[in-house]
N, C-alpha and C positions, 0 to 999 in steps of 0.2 A: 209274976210268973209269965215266962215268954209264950206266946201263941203262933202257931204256927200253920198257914194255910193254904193250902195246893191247891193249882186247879189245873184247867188246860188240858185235864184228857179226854178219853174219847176212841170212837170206831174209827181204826184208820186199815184199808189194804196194804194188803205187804208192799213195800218199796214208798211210802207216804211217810208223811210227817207231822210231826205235833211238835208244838211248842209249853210245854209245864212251866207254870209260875211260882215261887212260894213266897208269900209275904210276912214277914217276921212281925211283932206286932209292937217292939221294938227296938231301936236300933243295937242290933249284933251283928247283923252282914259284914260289916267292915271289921268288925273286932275280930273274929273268928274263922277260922276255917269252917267252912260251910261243905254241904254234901249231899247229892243223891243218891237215895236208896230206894231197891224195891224187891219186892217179893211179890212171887208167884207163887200161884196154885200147889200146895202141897212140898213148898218150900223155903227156906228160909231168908232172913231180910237181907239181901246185902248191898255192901255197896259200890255203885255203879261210876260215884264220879265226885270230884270234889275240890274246890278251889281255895287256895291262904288266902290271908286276907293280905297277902302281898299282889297276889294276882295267877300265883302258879297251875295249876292245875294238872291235875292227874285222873288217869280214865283206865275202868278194867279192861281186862284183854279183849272181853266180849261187845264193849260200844266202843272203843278208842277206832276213830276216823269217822265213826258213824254220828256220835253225841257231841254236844258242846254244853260246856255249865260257864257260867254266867254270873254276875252280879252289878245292881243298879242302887251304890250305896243310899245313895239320898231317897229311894223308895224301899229301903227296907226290904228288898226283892233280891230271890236266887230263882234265875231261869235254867232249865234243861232244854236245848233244842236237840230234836232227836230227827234225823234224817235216814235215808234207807231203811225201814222198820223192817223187821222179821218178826214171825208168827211168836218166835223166842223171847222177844222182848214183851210180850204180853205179861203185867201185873199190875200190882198195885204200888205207884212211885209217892216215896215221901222227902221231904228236907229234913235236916238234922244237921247239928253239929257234928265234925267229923274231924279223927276216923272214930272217934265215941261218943255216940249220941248222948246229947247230957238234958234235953228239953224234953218234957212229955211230945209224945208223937200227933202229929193232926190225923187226919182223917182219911189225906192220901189222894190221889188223883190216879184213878182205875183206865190203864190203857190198855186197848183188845189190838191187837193186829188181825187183823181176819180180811178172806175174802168172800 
């Protein structure tokens, strides 16, 4: 059974940045389409951003210019760098396979935008 573990987030003011990591426990990063998701308060999970395991990547309407997703096959790692934050981007980010999540979910890495 794959494990799956985020970390990286955290109190950032609006217009800061954070870097999320997700460590697969492993190796599927290279095999699969990989993906960040998140959900917010009183909302549903979805997702945000998500790379082939060719290299492609595609981003929703709401972080595309602001996010980058990432992978570092040989660590079993998908990173999200998230730059310009908005109060919006406030939840909770997880990794998954994508665009259907097929792994039990981790735990999730809780980003606030606030100031």
């Amino acid at each position: 059974q794959v494990q799956l573990v985020e970390s990286g987030g955290g109190l950032v003011q609006p217009g800061g940045s954070l870097r999320l990591s997700c460590v697969a426990s492993r190796s599927i990063v290279s095999d699969y389409t990989m993906g960040w998701y998140r959900q917010a308060p009183g909302k549903q999970r979805e997702l945000v951003a998500k790379i082939t395991s060719g290299g492609s990547e595609n981003y929703a309407d709401s972080v595309k210019g602001r996010f980058t997703i990432s992978r570092d096959n040989a660590k079993n790692t998908v990173y999200l760098q998230m730059n310009s934050l908005k109060p919006e981007d406030t939840a909770v980010y997880y990794c998954n396979r994508a665009p259907i999540a097929t792994i039990n979910w981790g735990r999730g890495a809780r980003v606030t935008v606030s100031s």
